[in-house]
C-alpha positions as CSV (number, residue, x, y, z in Angstrom):
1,X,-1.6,-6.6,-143.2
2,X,-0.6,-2.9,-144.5
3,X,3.0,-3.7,-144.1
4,X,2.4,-6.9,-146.2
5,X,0.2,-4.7,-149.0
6,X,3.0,-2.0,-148.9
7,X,6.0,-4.5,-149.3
8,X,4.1,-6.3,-151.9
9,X,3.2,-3.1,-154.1
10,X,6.9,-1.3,-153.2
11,X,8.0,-4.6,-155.4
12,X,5.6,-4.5,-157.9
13,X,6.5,-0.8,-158.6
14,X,10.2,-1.9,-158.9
15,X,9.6,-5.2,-161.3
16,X,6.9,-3.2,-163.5
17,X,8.7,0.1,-163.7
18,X,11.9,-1.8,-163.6
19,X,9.8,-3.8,-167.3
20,X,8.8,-0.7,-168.5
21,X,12.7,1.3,-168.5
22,X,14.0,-2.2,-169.7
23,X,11.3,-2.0,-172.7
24,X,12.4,1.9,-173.6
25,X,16.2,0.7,-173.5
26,X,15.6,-2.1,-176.2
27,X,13.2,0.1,-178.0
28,X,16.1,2.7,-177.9
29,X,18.5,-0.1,-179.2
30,X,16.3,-1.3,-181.7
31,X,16.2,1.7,-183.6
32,X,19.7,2.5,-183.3
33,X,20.5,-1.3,-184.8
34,X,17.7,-0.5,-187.8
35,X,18.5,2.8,-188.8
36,X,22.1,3.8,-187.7
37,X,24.0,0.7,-188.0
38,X,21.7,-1.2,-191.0
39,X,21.9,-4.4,-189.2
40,X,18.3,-4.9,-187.0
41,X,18.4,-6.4,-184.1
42,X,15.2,-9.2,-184.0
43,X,16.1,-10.6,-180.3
44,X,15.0,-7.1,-178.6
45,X,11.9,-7.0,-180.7
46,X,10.9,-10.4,-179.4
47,X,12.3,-9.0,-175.6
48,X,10.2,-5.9,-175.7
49,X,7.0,-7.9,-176.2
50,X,7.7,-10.5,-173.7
51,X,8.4,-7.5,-171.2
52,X,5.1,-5.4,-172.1
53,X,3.3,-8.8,-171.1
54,X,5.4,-8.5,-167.8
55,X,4.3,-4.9,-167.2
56,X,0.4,-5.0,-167.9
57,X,0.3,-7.8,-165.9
58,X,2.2,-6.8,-162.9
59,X,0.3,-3.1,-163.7
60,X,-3.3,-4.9,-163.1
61,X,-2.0,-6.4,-160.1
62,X,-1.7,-2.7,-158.4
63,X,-4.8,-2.0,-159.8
64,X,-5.7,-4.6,-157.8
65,X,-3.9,-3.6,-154.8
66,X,-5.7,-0.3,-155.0
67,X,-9.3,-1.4,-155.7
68,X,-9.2,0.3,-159.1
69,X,-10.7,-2.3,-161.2
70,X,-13.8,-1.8,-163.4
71,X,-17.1,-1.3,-161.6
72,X,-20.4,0.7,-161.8
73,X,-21.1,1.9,-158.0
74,X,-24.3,3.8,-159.1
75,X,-26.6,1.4,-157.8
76,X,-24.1,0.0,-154.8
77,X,-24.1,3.7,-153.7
78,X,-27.9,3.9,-153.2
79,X,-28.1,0.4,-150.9
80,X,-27.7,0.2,-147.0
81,X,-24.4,0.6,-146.0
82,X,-24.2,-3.5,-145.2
83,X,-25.5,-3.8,-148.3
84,X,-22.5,-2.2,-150.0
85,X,-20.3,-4.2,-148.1
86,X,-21.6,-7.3,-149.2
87,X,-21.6,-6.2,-153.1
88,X,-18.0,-4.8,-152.7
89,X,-17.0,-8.1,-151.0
90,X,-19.2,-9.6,-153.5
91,X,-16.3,-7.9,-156.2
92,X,-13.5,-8.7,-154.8
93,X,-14.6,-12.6,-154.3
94,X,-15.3,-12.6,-158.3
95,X,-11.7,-11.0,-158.9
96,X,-10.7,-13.5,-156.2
97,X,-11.9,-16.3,-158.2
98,X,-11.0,-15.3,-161.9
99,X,-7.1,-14.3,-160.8
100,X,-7.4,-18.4,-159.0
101,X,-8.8,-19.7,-161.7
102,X,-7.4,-18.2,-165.1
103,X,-4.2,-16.6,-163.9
104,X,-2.7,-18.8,-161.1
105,X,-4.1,-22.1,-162.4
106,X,-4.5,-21.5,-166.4
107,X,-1.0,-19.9,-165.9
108,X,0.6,-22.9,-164.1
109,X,-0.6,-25.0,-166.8
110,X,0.4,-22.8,-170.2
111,X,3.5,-21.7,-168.7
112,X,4.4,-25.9,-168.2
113,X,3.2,-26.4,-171.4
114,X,5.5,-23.7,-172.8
115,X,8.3,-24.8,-171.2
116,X,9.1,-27.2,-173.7
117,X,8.8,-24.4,-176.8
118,X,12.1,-22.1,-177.4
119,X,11.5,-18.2,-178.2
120,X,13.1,-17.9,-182.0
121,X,15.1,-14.9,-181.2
122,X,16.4,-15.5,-177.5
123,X,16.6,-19.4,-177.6
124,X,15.0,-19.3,-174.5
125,X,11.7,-21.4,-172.9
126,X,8.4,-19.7,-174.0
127,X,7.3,-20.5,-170.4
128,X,9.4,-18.4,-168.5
129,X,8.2,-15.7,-170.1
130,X,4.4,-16.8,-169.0
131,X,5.3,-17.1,-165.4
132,X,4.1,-14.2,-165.0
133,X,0.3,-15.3,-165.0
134,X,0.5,-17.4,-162.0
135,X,2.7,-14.7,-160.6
136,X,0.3,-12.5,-161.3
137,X,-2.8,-14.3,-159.9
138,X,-1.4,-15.3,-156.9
139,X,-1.0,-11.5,-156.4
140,X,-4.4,-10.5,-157.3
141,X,-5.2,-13.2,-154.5
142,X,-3.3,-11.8,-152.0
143,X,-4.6,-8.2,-152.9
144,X,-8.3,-9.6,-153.0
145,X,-7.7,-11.1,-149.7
146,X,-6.6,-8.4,-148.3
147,X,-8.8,-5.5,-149.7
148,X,-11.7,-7.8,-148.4
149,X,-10.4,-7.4,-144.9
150,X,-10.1,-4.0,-145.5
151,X,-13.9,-3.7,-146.2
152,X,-14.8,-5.6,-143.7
153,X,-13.5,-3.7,-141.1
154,X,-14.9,-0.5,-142.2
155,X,-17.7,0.6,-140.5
156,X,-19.6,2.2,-143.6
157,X,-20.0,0.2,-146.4
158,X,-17.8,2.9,-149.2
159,X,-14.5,1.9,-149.4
């Protein structure tokens, strides 16, 4: 399962890092295009936005990957040590269910819906650009999945 997690968040590094340099190249173009050569370019406006959609998304999945979402372990820190296990599983089965249910399903269905809708600028489907939710939630599953089988083998209940 750790060669799985460290494939998975090797290529999530490239395609989120690989968004981000993409995004400072067309920024870098943009303003070249608007102030240098008076003629703006409006397809790498509409690119850079599309791609910073691609980025936070892929971003929260290795947040994901390395447990780093939001949570208040004050109270989890004072219970029995089984007791933290079950609240930290208890986490990652919330996570497990939101990235199921609004990402992977509510992304499937936009991103069909969208398919049908052209960008202005690029001339291209509106739903390829929101593939990326169902991308992304099957990933937070994955990493839920797996971070829960990381707990549960633990002995203590910290993770």
């Amino acid at each position: 399962m750790n060669k799985l997690r460290g494939i998975l968040t090797q290529l999530l590094n490239v395609l989120a890092g690989g968004s981000f340099l993409v995004m400072v190249v067309l920024t870098c173009w943009q303003v070249l295009t608007r102030y240098v050569l008076n003629n703006p370019s409006s397809w790498s406006e509409e690119l850079v936005s599309y791609m910073f959609a691609w980025m936070s998304l892929l971003g929260a999945s290795l947040v994901t990957a390395e447990r780093g979402h939001m949570n208040i372990p004050i109270l989890v820190e004072k219970c029995s040590p089984a007791l933290q296990k079950f609240f930290l599983c208890l986490a990652e089965v919330i996570a497990f269910l939101f990235s199921a249910i609004i990402l992977a399903y509510g992304g499937y269905k936009i991103a069909n819906l969208a398919m049908g809708q052209m960008t202005s600028s690029l001339g291209v489907p509106i739903g390829v650009f929101y593939v990326v939710l169902p991308l992304a939630g099957v990933l937070n599953m994955v990493y839920t999945l797996l971070n829960m089988a990381d707990i549960l083998k633990k002995k203590e209940g910290a993770a």
